[in-house]
VOGU-3710 file (C-alpha; in Angstrom, 3 decimals, decimal comma):
1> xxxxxxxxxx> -16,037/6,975/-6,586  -17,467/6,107/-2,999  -20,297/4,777/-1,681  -20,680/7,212/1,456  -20,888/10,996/0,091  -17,741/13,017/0,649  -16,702/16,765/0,962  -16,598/18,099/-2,238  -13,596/20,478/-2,647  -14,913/23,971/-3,064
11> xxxxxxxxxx> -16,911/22,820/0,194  -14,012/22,046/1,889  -13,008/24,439/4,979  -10,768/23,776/8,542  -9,327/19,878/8,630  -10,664/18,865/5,777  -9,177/21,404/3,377  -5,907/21,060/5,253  -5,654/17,400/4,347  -6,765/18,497/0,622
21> xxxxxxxxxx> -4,338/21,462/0,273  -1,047/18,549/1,566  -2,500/16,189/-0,313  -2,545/18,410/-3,701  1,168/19,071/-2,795  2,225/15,634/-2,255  0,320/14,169/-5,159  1,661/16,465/-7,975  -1,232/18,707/-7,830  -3,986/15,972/-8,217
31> xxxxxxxxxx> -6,146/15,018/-5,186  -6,419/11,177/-4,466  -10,216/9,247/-4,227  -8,284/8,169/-0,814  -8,290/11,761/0,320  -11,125/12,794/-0,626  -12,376/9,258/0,787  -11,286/10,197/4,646  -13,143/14,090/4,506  -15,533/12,525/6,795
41> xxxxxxxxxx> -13,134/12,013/9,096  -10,030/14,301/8,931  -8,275/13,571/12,058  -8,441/9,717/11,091  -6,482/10,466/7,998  -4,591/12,489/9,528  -3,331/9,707/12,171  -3,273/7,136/9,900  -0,359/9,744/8,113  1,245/9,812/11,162
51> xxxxxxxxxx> 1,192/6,392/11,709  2,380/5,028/8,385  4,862/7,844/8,701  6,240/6,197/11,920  6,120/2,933/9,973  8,284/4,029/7,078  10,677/5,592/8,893  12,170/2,784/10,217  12,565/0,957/7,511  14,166/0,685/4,429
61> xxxxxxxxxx> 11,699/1,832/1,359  12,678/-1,056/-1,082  11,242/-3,291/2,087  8,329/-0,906/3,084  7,328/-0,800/-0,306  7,148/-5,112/-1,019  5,949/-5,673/2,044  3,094/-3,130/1,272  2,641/-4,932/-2,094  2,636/-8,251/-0,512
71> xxxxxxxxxx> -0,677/-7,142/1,949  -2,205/-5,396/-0,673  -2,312/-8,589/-3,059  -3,346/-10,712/-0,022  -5,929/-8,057/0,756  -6,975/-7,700/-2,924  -6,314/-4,059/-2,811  -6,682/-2,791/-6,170  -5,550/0,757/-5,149  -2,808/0,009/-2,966
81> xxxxxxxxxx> -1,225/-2,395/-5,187  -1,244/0,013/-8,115  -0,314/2,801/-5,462  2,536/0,955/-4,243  3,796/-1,067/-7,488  4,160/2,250/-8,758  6,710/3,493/-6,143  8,638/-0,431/-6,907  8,325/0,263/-10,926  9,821/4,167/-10,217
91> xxxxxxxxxx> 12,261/3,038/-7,771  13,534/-0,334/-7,449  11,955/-3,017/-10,102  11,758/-3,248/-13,592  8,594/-4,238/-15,151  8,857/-7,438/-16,209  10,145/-7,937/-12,341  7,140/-5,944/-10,204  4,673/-8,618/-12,457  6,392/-11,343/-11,940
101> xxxxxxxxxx> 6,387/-10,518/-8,103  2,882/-9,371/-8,297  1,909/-13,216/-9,438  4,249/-15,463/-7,335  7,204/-12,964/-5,236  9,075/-16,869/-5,286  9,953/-17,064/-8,925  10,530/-13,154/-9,474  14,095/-13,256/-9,126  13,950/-11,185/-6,006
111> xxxxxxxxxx> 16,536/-12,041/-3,389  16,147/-14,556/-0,045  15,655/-11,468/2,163  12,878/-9,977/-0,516  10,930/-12,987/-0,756  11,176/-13,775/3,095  9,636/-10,333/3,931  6,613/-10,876/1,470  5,767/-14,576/2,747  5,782/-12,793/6,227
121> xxxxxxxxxx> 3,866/-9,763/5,419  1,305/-11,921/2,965  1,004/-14,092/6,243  0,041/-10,977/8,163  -2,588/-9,559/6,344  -4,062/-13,040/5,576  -4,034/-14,481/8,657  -1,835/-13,278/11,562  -2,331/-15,994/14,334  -0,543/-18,123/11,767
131> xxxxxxxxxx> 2,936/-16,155/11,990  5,680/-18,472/13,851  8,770/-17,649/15,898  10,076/-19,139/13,084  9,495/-17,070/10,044  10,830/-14,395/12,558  13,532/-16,443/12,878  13,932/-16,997/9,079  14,531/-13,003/8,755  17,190/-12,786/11,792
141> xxxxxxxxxx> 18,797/-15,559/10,059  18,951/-13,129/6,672  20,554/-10,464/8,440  17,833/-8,390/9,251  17,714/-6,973/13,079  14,064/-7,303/15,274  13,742/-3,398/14,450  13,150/-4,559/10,585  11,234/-7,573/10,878  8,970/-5,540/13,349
151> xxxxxxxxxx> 8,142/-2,844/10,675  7,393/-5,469/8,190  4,409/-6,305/10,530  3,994/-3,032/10,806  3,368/-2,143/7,594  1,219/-5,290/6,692  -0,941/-4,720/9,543  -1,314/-1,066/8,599  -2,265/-1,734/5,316  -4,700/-3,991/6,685
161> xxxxxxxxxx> -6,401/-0,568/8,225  -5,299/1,148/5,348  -6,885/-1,002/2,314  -9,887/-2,518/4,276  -11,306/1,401/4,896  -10,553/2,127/0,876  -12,465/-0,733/-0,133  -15,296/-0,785/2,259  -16,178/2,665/1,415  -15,940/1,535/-2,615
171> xxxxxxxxxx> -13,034/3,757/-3,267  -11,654/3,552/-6,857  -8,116/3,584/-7,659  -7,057/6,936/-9,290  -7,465/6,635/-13,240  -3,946/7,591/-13,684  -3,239/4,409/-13,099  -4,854/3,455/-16,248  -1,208/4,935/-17,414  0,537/1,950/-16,078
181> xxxxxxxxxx> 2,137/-0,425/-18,787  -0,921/-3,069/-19,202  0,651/-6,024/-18,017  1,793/-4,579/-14,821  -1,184/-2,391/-14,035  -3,285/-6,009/-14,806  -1,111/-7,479/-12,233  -1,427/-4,860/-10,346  -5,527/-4,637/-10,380  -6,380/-7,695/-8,027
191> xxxxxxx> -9,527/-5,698/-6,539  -11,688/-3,039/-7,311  -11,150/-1,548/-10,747  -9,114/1,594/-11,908  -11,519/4,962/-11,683  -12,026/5,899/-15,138  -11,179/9,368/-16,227
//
């Protein structure tokens, strides 16, 4: 599940069984390899929360979420994709549509604004100092104020953090994953492979 050992949860007391105990909550009762992944370091986790908190806030979810997807895929973050295609396939995309934009966001059907926030968080994650005034430009001229086009480097720059730390430590995704219809969750798996059961 990792490659560093982690606290295991009947050892868990103070931080780290804080961050278990919210985690079980928010996660329907099941406790994420990414959780269990940070129990070396609680008050990390427990920033990084904060932080991608802050992120989301701002933002609409719909964007949030593709702009998450479109780091993750750059990044080759199996769990993040999966994590976050999820939320898309729940929420907001069919799944015929979250594949398609899994394998090229430009001929998904998604709208201007969509595929303009991808291209700029996929340029983020892959290579920031390549980012131009104007693919900031291209977003103000879609409607979207410097507050939004801000989060979207936000959030690809946090998932940088975010995905880099999972897959560095050799974090699975969660095998419920494995649930996923199998040509989106193959879509989906662009990195390490889903945890098995």
């Amino acid at each position: 599940m990792t490659f560093v050992k982690t606290v295991a949860t009947e050892e868990a007391d103070g931080a780290v069984a804080e961050i278990y105990e919210t985690d079980r909550a928010n996660f329907g009762g099941e406790l994420p390899n990414f959780t269990r992944a940070f129990s070396l370091h609680p008050e990390v986790y427990k920033a990084w929360r904060a932080l991608n908190g802050a992120i989301k806030a701002d933002m609409d979810l719909r964007r949030y979420e593709l702009a998450t997807l479109a780091a993750a895929r750059r990044l080759r973050s199996s769990y993040c994709a999966l994590a976050h295609g999820k939320v898309l396939l729940d929420q907001f995309l069919d799944a015929g549509q979250l594949r398609d934009a899994m394998l090229d966001h430009h001929a998904a059907g998604l709208d201007e604004v969509d595929v303009a926030v991808m291209d700029l968080a996929d340029k983020v994650a892959a290579d920031a100092t390549s980012v131009t005034a104007a693919d900031v430009q291209r977003l103000r001229d879609l409607g979207l104020p410097d507050t939004e086009i801000s989060g979207v480097v936000l959030a690809a720059a946090a998932r940088c953090f975010f995905s880099k730390s999972l897959d560095g430590l050799g974090v699975d995704p969660d095998a419920k994953y494995a649930a996923l219809p199998g040509p989106v969750r193959d879509a989906l798996t662009v990195g390490r492979p889903i945890a098995e059961a």
